[in-house]
C-alpha positions in Angstrom: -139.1 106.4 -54.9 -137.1 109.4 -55.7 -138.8 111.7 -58.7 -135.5 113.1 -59.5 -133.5 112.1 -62.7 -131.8 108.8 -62.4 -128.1 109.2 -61.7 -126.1 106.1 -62.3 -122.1 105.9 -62.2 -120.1 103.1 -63.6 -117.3 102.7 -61.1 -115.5 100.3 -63.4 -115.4 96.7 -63.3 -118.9 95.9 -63.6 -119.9 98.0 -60.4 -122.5 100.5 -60.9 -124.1 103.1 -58.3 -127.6 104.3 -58.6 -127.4 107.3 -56.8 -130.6 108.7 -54.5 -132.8 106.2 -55.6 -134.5 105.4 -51.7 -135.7 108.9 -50.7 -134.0 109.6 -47.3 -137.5 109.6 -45.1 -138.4 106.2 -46.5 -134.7 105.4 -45.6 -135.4 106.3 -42.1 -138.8 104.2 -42.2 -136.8 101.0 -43.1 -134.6 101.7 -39.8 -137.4 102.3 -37.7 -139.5 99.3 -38.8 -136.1 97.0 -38.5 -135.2 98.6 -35.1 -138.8 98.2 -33.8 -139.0 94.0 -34.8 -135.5 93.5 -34.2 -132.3 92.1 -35.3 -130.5 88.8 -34.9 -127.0 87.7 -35.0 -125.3 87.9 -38.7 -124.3 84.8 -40.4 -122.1 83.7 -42.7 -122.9 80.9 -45.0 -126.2 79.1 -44.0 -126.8 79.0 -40.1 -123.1 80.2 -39.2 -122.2 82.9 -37.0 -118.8 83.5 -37.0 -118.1 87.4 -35.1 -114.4 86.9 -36.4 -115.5 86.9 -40.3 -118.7 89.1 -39.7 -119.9 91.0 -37.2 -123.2 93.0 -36.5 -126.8 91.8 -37.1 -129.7 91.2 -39.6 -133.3 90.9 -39.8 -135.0 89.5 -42.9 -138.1 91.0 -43.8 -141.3 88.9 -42.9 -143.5 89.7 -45.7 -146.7 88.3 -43.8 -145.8 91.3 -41.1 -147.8 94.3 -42.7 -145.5 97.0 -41.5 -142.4 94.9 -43.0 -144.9 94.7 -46.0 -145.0 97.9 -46.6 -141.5 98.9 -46.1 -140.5 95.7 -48.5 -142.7 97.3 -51.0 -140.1 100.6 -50.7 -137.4 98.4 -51.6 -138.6 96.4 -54.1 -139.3 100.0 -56.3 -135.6 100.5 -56.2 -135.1 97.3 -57.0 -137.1 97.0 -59.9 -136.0 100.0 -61.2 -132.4 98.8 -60.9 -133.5 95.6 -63.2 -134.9 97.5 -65.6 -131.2 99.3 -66.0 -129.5 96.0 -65.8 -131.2 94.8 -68.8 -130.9 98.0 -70.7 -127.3 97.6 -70.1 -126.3 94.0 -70.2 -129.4 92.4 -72.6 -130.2 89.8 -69.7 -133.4 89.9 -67.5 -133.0 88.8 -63.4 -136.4 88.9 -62.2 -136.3 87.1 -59.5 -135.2 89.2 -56.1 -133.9 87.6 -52.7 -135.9 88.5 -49.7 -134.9 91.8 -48.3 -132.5 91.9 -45.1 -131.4 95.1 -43.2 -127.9 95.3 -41.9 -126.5 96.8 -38.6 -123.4 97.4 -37.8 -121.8 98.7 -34.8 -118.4 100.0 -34.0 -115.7 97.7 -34.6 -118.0 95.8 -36.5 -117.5 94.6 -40.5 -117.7 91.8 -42.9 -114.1 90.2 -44.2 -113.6 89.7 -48.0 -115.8 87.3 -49.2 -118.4 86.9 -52.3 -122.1 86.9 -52.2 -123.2 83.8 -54.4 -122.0 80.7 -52.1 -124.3 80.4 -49.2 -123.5 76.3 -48.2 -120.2 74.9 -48.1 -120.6 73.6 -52.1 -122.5 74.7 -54.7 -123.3 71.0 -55.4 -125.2 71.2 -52.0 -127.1 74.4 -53.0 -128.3 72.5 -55.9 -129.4 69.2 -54.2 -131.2 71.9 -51.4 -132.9 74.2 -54.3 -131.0 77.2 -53.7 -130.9 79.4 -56.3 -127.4 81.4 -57.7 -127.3 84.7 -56.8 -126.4 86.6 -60.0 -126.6 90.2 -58.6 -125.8 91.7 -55.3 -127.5 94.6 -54.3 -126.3 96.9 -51.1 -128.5 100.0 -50.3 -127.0 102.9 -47.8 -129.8 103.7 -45.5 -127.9 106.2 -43.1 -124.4 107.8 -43.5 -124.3 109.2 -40.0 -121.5 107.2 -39.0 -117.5 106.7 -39.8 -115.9 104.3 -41.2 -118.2 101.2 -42.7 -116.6 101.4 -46.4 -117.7 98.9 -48.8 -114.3 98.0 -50.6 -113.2 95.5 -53.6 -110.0 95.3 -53.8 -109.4 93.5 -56.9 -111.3 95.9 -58.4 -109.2 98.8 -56.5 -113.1 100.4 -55.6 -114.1 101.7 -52.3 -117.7 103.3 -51.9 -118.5 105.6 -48.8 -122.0 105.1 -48.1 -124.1 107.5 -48.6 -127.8 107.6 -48.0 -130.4 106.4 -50.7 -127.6 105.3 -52.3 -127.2 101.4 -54.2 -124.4 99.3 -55.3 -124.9 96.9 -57.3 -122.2 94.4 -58.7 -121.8 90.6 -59.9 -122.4 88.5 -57.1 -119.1 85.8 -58.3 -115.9 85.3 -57.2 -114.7 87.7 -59.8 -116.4 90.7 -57.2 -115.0 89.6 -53.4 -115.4 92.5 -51.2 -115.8 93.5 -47.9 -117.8 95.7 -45.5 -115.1 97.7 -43.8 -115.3 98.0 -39.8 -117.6 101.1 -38.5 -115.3 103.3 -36.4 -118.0 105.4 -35.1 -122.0 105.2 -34.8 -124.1 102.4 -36.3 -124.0 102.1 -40.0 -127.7 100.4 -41.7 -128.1 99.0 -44.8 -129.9 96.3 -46.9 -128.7 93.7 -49.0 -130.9 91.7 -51.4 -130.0 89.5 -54.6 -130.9 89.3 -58.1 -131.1 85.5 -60.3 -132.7 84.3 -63.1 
């Protein structure tokens, strides 16, 4: 993890962004490691693909894979560090974190408005599955060599270029839709992971 000071901005609305926190070399590690096992077809809700709400492609980290180990270890500094701000700022503890998954996206490629926290059809049927409620949503900017790829909420009126190392983190409710903005040029990476209690 980065060694220099913590920079955090509030963007308003509940939406913070830790600045630099994934050095840019371990950045380009993730991308390797992800590009080297591969990436499948994103979904939407559990099992879905659905190119017209979401395109590009996702791998979820294998933690048995010791090369995906290791990088998972990368992100789950950040992450922990992010949890220890969360609780300095709000009073509440989410320990428990989502398995990692990197992001590609391609040009033309996006995700339309939606919210992170409803994964089946009904949160009734997350509950009768054991799924947990994603309380926090995490998005980490592993490249910025591209155009385009915004992460925008618009009730909030926020829009975040990414920018390498960088982490958003925000409610994961319907209060926080947003949407990952087509790439116009180049291929934009990230990872998204998920904080609950």
């Amino acid at each position: 993890m980065s060694t220099a000071p913590l920079q955090i901005l509030d963007l308003g609305g509940d939406i913070l962004l830790f600045q630099r926190l994934i050095p840019v070399h371990h950045c380009q590690q993730v991308i390797a490691t992800a590009e080297k096992v591969g990436f499948e077809d994103a979904q939407i809700l559990m099992g879905t693909v659905d190119r017209s709400v979401r395109g590009g492609s996702l791998l979820r980290f294998d933690p048995q894979d010791p090369q995906q180990a290791m990088v998972r270890q990368m992100l789950l500094q950040a992450t922990q560090t992010i949890q220890i701000v969360l609780y300095q700022h709000y009073g509440i503890r989410f320990p428990e974190i989502e398995n990692f998954s990197v992001l590609r996206y391609r040009v033309g490629e996006g995700y339309r408005r939606h919210v992170d926290n409803l994964l089946l059809g009904s949160r009734q049927m997350e509950l009768a599955q054991g799924i947990p409620t994603r309380d926090v949503s995490l998005v980490g900017y592993l490249n910025e060599d591209f155009q385009g790829g915004e992460t925008y909420f618009d009730r909030q009126g926020v829009k975040i270029t990414p920018r390498t190392g960088d982490i958003v983190v925000f409610p994961a409710y319907y209060t926080h839709p947003h949407a990952a903005l087509p790439v116009v040029q180049g291929t934009k990476y990230a990872f998204a992971t998920w904080l609950f209690y």
